[in-house]
Backbone bond lengths (Angstrom), bond angles and torsions (degrees), N, CA, C in turn:
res aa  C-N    CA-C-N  psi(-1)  N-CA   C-N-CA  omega(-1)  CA-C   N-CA-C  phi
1 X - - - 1.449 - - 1.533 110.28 -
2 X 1.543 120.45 -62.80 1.421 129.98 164.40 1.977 97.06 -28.64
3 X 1.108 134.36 -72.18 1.350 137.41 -161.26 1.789 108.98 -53.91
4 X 1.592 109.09 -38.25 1.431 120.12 -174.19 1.454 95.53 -73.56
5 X 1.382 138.80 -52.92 1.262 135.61 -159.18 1.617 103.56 -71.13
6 X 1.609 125.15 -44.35 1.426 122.50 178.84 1.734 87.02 -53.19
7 X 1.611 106.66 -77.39 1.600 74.81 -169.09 1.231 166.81 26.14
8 X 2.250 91.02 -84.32 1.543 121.88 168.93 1.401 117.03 -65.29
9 X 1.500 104.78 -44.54 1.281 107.23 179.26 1.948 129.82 -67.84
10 X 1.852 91.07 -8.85 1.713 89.59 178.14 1.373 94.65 -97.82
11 X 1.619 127.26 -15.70 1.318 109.28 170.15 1.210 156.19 -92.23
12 X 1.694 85.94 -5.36 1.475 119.18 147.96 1.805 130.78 -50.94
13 X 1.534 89.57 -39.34 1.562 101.23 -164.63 1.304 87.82 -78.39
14 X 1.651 119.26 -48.83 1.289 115.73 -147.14 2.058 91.47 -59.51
15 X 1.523 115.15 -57.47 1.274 128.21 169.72 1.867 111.38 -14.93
16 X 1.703 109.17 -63.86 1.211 89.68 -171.23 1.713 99.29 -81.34
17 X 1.443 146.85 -66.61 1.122 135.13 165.10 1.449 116.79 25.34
18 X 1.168 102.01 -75.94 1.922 128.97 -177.48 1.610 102.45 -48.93
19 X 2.085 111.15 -51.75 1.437 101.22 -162.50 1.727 108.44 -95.12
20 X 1.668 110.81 11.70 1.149 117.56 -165.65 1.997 93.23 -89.21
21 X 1.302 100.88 -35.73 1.223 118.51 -134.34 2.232 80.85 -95.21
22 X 1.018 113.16 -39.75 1.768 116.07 -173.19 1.656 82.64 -78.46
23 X 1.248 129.93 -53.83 1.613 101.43 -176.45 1.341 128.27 -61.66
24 X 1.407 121.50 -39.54 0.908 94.21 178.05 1.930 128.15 -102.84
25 X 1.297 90.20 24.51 1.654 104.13 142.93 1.228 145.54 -81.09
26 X 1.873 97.67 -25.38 1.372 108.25 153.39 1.646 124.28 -73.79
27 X 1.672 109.69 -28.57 1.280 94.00 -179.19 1.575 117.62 -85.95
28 X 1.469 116.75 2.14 1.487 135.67 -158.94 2.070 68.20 -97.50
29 X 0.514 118.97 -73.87 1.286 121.03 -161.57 1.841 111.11 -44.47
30 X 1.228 107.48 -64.12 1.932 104.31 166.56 1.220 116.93 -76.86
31 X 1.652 129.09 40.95 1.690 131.66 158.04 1.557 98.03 -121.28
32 X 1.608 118.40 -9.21 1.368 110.38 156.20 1.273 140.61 -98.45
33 X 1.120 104.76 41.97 1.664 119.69 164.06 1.365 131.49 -55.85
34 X 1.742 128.51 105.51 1.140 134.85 -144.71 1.652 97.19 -107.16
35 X 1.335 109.21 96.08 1.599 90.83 159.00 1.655 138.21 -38.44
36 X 1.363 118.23 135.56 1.487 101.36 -166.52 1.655 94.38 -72.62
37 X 1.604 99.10 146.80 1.747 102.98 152.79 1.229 133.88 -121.38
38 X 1.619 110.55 -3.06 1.456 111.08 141.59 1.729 106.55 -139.97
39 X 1.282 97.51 166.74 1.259 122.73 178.17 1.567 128.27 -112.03
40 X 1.207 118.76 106.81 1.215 139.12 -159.93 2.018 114.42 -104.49
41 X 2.000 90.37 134.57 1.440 109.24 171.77 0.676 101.08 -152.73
42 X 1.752 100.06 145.46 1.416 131.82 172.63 1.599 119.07 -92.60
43 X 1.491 123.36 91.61 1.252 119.52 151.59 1.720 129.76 -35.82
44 X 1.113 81.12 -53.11 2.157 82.00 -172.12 1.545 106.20 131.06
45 X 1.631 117.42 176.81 0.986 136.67 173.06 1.474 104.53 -75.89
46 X 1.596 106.17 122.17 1.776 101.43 -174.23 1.797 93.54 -162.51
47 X 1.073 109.26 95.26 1.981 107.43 -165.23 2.156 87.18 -57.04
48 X 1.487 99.18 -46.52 1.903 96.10 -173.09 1.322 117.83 -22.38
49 X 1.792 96.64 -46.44 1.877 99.25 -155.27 1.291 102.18 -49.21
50 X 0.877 116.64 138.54 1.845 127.08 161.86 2.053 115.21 -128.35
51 X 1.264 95.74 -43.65 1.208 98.75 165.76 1.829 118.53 -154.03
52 X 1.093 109.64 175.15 1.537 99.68 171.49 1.772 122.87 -136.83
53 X 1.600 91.43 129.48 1.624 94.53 -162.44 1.534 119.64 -53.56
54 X 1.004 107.36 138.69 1.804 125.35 -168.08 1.167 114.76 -73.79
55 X 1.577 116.55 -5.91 1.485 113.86 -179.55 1.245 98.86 -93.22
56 X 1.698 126.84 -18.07 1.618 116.22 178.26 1.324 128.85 -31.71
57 X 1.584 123.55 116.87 1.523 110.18 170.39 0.988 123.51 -26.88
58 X 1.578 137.33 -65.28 0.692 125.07 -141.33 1.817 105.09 -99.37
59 X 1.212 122.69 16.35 1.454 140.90 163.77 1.411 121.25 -94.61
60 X 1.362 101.87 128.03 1.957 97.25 175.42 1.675 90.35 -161.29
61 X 1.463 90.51 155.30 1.760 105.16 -171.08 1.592 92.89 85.67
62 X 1.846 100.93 148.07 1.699 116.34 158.97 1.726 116.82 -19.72
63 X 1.186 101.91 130.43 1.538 117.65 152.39 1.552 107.71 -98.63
64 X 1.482 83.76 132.52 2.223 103.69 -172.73 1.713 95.72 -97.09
65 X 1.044 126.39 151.31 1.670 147.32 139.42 1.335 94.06 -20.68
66 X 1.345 127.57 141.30 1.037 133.62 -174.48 1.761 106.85 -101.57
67 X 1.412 148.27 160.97 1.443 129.12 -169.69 1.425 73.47 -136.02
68 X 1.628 107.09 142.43 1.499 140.69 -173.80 1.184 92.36 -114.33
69 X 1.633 116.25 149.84 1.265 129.02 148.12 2.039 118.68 -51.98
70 X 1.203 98.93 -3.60 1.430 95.53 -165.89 1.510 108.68 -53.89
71 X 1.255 120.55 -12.13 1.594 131.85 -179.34 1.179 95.34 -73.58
72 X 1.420 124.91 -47.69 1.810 118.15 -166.92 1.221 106.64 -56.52
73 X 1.811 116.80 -34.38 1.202 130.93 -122.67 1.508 126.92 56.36
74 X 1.535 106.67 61.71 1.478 116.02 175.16 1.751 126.77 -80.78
75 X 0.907 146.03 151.29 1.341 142.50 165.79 1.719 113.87 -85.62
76 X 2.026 87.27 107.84 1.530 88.27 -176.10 1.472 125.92 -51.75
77 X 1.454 124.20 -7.61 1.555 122.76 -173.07 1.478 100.95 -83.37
78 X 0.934 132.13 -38.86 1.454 123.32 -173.60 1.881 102.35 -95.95
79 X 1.108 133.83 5.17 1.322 135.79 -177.95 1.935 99.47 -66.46
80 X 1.556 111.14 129.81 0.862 136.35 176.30 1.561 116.75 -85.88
81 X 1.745 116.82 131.72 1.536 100.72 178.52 0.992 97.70 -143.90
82 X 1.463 98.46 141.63 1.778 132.44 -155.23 2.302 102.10 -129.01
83 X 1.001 99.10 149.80 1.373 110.40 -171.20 1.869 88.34 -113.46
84 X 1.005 97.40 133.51 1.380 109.73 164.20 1.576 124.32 -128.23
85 X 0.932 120.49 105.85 1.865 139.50 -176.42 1.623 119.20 -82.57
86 X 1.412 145.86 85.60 1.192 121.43 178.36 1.181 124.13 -72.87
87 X 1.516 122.12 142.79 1.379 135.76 -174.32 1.759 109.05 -84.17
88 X 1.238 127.47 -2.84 1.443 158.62 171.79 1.700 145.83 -134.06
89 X 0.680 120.02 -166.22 1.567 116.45 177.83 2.088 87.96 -106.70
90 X 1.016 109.98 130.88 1.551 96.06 -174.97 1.915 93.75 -157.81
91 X 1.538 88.31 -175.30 1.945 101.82 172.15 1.469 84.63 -118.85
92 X 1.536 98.93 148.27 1.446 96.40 142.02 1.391 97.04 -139.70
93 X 1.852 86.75 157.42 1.584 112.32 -160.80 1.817 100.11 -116.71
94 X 1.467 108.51 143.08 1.427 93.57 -171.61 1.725 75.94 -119.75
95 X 1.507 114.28 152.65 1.461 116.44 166.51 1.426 120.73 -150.26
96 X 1.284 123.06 137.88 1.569 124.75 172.02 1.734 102.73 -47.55
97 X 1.599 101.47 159.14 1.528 95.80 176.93 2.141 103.73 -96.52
98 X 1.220 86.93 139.83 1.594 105.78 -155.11 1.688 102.13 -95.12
99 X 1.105 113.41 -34.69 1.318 125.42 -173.98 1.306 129.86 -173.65
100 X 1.435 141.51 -174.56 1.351 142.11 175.24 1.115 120.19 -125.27
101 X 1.550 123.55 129.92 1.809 105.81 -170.72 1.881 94.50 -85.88
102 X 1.271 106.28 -171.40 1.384 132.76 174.22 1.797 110.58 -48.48
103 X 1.126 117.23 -37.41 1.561 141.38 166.69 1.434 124.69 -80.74
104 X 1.264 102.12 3.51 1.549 120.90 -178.88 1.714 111.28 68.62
105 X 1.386 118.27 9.44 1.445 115.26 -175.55 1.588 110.45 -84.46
106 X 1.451 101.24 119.97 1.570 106.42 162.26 1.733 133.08 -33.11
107 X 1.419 112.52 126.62 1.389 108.25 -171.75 1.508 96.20 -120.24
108 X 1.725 118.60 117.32 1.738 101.28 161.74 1.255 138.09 -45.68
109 X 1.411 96.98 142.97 1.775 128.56 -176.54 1.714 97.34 -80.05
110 X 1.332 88.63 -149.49 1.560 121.76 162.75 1.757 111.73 -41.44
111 X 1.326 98.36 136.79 1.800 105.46 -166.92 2.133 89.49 -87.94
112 X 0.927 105.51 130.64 1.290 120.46 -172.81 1.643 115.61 -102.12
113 X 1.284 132.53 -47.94 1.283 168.93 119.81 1.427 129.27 -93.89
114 X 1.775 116.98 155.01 1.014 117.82 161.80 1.680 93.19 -165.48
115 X 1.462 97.07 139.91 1.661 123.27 -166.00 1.181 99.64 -137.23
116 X 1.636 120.66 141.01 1.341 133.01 171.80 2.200 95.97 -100.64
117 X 1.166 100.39 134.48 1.700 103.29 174.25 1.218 121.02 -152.05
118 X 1.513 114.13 119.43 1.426 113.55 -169.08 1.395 118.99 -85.88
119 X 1.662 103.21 -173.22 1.550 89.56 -161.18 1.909 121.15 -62.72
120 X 0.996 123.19 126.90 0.902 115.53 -167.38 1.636 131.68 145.32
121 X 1.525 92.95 -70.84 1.740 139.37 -176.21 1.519 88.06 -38.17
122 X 1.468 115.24 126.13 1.333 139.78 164.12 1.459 103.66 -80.76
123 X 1.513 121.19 161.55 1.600 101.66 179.81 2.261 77.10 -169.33
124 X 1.473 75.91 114.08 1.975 104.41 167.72 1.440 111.91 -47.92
125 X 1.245 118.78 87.80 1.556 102.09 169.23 1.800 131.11 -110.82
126 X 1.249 103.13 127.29 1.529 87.50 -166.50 1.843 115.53 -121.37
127 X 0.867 114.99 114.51 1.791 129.93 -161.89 1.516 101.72 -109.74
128 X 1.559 116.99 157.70 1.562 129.93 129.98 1.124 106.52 -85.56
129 X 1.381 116.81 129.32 1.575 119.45 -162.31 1.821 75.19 -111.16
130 X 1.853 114.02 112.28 1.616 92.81 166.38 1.638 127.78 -83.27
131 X 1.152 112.96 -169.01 1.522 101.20 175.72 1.199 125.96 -128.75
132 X 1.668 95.43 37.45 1.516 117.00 -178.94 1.239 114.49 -111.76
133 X 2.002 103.19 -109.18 1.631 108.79 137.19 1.313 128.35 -48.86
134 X 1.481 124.22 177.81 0.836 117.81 162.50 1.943 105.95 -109.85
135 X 1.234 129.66 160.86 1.056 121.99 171.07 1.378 118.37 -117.03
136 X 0.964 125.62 15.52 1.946 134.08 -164.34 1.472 114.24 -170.00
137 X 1.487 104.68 138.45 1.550 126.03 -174.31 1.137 107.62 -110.38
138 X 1.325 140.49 125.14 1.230 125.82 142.22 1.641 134.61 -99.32
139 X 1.374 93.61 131.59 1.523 98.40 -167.55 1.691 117.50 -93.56
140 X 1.372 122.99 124.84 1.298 125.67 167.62 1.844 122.62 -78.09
141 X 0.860 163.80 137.08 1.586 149.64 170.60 1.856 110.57 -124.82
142 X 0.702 129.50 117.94 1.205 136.81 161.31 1.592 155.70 -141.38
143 X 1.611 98.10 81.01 1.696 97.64 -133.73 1.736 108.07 98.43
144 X 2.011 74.05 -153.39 1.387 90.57 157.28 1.720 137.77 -80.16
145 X 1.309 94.71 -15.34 1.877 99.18 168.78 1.278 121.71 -73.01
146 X 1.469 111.85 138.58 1.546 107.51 -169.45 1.457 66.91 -156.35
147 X 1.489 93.37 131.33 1.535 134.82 165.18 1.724 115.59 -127.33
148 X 1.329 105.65 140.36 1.775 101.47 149.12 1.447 132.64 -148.45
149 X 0.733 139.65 146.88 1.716 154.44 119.76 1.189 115.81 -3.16
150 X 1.757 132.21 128.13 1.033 129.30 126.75 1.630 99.18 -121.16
151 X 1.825 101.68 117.58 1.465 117.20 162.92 1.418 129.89 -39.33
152 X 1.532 115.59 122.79 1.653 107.32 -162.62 1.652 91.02 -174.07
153 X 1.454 93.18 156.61 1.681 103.48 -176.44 1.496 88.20 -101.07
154 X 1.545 118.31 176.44 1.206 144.65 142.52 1.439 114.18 -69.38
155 X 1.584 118.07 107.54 1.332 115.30 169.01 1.507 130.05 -66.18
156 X 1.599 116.48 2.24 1.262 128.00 163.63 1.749 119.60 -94.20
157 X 1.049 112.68 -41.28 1.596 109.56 179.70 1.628 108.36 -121.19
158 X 1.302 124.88 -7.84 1.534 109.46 -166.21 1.218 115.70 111.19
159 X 1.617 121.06 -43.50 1.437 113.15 -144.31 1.746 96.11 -94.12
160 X 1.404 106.25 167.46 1.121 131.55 -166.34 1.274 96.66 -68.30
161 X 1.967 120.45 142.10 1.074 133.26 175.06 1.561 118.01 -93.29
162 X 1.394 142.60 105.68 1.272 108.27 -176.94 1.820 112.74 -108.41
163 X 1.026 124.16 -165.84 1.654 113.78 -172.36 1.838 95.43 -145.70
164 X 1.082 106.75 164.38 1.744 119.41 -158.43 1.227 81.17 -49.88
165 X 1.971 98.17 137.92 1.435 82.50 141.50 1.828 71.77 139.77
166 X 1.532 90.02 -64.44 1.852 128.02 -164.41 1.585 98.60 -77.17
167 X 1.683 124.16 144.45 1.024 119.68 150.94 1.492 118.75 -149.98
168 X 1.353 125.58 -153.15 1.486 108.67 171.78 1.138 119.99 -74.88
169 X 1.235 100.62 167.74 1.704 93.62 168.45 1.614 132.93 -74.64
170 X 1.649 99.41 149.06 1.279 87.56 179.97 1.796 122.47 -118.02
171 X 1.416 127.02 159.82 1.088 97.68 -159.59 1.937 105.55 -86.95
172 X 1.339 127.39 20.20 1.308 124.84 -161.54 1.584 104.96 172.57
């Protein structure tokens, strides 16, 4: 009897342990809510884009130089172009991927670009997004918030993945 009750009692503990331990990972999890600081779209594969005209409706604030993979040495036919909008006065930092943490998350390399863009400022970006590794970070700065990006599709529908920080685009 003594042997049946340790038992209950380690499977009890183990029981609450387990539901102590998922709550408050869930609540560790909704006190990190990242305001977006930029806002991200995907145009498509288009080698033409080079820039995009400023009178577009649906564009307002500076148009930035657009940054090519040509630094990676990318192939302009498959180069991907993405609109980037800041939700602030911010930097953004573009970076090779430098390393992998313990969680497999990309840590920046080599500083590739860096642009100051106020609130508003649209900024041309054009990548090979691969579909392996990833090779590029993008960095947001604002203040003290620092968010980033690593560019990537959804292997279920296509659409663009973004990570805290990042959201869709907006038109203003």
């Amino acid at each position: 009897m003594g042997k049946t009750k340790n038992s209950v009692f380690t499977a009890v503990a183990f029981i609450v342990c387990v539901a102590v331990f998922a709550f408050s990972t869930q609540f560790a999890a909704a006190e990190v809510k990242i305001e977006p600081l930029v806002s991200v779209e995907y145009i498509g594969v288009n080698p033409a884009v080079e820039s995009i005209d400023a009178d577009a409706p649906s564009i307002s604030g500076d148009i930035h130089d657009s940054l090519t993979s040509s630094k990676l040495g990318g192939d302009r036919t498959s180069e991907s172009a993405f609109l980037l909008r800041s939700q602030k006065d911010l930097i953004l930092e573009f970076f090779t991927v430098g390393d992998f943490t313990a969680q497999g998350r990309p840590t920046p390399g080599e500083l590739l670009g860096k642009y100051s863009l106020k609130n508003g400022d649209v900024y041309l970006f054009r990548h090979h997004v691969p579909e392996g590794m990833p090779n590029l970070i993008v960095c947001a700065r604002a203040g003290k918030t620092f968010s980033c990006w690593v560019p990537r599709f959804s292997g279920v529908d296509g659409s663009v993945e973004l990570d805290p920080g990042f959201a869709p685009f907006t038109k203003n």
